[in-house]
Backbone as CSV, one residue per row, in Angstrom:
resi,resn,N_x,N_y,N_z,CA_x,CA_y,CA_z,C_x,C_y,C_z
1,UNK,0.830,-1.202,0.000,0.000,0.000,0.000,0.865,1.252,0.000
2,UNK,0.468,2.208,-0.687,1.249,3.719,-0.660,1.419,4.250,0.801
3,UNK,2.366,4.765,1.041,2.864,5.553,2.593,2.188,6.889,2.044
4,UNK,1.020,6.862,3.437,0.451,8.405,3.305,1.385,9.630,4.274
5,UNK,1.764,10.525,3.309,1.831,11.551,3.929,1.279,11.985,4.665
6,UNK,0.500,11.879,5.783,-0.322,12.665,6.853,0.475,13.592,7.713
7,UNK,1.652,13.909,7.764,2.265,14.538,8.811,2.085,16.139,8.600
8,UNK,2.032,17.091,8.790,1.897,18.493,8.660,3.338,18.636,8.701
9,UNK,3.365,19.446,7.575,5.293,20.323,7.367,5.324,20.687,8.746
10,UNK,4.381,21.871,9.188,4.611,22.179,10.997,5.196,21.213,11.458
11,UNK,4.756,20.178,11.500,5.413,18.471,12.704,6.393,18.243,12.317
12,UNK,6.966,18.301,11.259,8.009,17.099,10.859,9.687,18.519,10.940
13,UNK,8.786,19.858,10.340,9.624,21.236,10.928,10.047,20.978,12.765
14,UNK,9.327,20.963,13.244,9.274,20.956,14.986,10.237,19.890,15.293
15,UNK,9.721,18.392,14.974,10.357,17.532,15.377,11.965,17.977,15.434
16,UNK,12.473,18.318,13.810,13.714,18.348,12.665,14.572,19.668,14.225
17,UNK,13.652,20.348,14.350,14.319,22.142,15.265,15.033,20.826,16.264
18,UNK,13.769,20.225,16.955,14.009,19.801,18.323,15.346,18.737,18.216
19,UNK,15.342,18.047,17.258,16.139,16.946,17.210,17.491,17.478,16.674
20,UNK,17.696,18.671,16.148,18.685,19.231,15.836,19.203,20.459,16.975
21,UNK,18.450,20.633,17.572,19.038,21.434,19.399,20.019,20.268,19.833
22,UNK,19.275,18.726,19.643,19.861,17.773,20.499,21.098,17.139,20.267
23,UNK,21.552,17.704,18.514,22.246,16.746,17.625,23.101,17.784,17.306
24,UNK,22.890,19.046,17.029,23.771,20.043,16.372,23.569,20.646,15.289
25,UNK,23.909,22.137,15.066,22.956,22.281,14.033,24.038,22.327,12.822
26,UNK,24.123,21.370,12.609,25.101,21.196,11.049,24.433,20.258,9.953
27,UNK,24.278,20.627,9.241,24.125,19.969,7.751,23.880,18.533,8.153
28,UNK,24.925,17.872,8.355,24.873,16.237,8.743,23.730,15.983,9.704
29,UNK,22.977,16.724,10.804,22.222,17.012,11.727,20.935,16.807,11.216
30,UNK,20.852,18.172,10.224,19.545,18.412,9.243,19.342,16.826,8.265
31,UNK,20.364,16.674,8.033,19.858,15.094,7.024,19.302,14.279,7.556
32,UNK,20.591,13.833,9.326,19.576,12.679,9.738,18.748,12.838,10.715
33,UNK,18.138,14.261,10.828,17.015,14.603,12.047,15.404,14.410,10.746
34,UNK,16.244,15.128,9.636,15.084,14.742,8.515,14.561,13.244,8.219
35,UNK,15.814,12.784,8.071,15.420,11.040,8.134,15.001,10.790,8.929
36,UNK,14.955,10.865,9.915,14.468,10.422,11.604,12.672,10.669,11.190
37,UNK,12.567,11.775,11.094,11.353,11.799,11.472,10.370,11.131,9.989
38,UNK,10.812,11.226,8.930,10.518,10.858,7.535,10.341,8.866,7.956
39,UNK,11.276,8.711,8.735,11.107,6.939,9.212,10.041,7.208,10.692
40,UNK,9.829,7.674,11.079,9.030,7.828,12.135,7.464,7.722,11.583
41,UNK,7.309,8.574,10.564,6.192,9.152,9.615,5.823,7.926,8.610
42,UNK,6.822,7.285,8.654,6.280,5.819,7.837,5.949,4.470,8.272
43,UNK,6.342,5.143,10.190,5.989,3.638,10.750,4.442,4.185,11.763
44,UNK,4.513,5.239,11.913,2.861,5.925,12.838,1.958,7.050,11.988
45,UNK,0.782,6.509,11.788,0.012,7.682,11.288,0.052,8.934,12.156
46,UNK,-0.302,10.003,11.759,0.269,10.990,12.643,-0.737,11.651,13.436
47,UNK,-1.709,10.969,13.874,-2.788,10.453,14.475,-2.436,10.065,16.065
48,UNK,-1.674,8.879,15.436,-0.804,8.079,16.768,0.408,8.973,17.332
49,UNK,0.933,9.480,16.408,2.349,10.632,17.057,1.562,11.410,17.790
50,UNK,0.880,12.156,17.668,0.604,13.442,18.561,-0.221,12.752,19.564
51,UNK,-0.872,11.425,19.358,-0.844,11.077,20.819,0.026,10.437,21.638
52,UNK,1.013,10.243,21.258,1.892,9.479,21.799,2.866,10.597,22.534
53,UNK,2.838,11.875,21.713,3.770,13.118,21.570,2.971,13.786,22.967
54,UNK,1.419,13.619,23.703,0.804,13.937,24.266,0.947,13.027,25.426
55,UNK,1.117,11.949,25.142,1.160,11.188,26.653,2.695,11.162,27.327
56,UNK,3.609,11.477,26.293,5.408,11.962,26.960,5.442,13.431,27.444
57,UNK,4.815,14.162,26.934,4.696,15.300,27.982,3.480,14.919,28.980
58,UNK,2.820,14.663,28.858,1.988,15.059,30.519,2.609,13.517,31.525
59,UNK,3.302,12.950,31.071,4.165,11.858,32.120,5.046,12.543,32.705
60,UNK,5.440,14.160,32.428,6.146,14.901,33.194,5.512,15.804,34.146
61,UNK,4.060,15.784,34.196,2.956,16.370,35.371,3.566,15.777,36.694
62,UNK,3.444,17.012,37.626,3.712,16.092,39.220,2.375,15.963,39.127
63,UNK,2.487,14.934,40.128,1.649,14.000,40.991,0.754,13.741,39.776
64,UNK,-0.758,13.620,40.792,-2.268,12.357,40.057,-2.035,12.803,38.739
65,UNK,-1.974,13.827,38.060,-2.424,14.540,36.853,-1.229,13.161,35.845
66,UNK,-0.101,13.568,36.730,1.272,12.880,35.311,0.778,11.647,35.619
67,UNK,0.305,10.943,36.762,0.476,9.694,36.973,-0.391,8.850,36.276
68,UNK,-1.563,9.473,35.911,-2.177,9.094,34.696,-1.779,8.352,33.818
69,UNK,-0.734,9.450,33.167,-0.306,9.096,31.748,1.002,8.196,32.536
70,UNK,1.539,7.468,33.585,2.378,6.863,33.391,1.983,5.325,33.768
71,UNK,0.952,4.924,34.460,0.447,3.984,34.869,0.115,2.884,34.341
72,UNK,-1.425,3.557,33.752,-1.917,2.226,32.452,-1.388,1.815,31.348
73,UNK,-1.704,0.241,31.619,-0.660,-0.188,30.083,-1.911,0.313,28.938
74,UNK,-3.030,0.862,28.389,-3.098,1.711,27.553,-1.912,2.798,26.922
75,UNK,-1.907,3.161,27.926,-1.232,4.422,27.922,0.103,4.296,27.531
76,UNK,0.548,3.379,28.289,1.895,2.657,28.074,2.471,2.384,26.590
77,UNK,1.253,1.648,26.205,1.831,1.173,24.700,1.535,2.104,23.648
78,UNK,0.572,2.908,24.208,0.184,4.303,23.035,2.262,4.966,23.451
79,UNK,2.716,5.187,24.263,4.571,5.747,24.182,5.287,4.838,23.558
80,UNK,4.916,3.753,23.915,6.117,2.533,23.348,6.169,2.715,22.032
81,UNK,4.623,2.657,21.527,5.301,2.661,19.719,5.726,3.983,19.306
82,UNK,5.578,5.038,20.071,6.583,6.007,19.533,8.102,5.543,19.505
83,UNK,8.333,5.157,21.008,9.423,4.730,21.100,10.017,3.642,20.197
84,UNK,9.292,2.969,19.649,10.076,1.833,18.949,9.982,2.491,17.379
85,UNK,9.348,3.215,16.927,9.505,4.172,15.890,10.443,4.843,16.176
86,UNK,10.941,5.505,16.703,12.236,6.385,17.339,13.136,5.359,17.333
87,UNK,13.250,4.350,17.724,14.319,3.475,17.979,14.955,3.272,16.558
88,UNK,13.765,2.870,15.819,13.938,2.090,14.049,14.335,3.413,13.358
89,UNK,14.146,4.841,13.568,14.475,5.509,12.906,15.939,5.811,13.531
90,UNK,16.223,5.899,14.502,17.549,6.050,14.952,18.613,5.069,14.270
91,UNK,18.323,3.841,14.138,19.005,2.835,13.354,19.564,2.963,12.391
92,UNK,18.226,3.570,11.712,18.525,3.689,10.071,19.240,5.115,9.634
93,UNK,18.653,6.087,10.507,19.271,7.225,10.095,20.389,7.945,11.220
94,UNK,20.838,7.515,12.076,22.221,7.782,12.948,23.482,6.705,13.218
C-alpha cells in the first residue's frame, strides 16, 4: 500500500528544530534529524504521534495529573510505539 503523507510540514519542521538542538545544528544534523522523522512518519500515522507526543509530555505532570499518563498499560503502549519508531528511525538514520 502507498505511505500516506499525513504529517503536517509544521510536525516534521518541529520535530527536525528539536532533534537538531539535540544533535547540532550542522548539515549532517539536518539530514539525519530529517530522516528520523521521515522513518518515524512511515511507521505511525500521525494520528498516533501526537498522541503518543501527548502522553510523553503530561508523564512529566507532578503528581495524580502525570500519573495518569504513566500507569496504564493503555497508555503505556500508546509511548512505546513512539518509542520503537524512534528506535527504528535512529538505526537507520544515525
Amino acid at each position: 500500500p502507498p505511505v500516506v503523507n499525513d504529517y503536517p510540514t509544521s510536525a516534521r519542521a518541529e520535530y527536525v528544530f528539536a532533534c537538531m538542538a539535540a544533535n547540532g545544528q550542522t548539515q549532517d544534523a539536518l539530514d539525519r534529524c530529517s530522516c528520523s522523522i521521515d522513518q518515524i512518519a512511515s511507521i505511525l500515522p500521525y494520528d498516533a504521534y501526537v498522541e503518543a507526543e501527548t502522553v510523553l509530555r503530561m508523564r512529566l505532570a507532578p503528581g495524580e495529573r502525570g500519573a495518569l499518563f504513566r500507569g496504564t498499560p493503555a497508555v503505556r503502549e500508546i509511548a512505546a510505539d513512539l518509542r520503537r519508531a524512534q528506535a527504528e528511525a535512529e538505526i537507520l538514520c544515525f
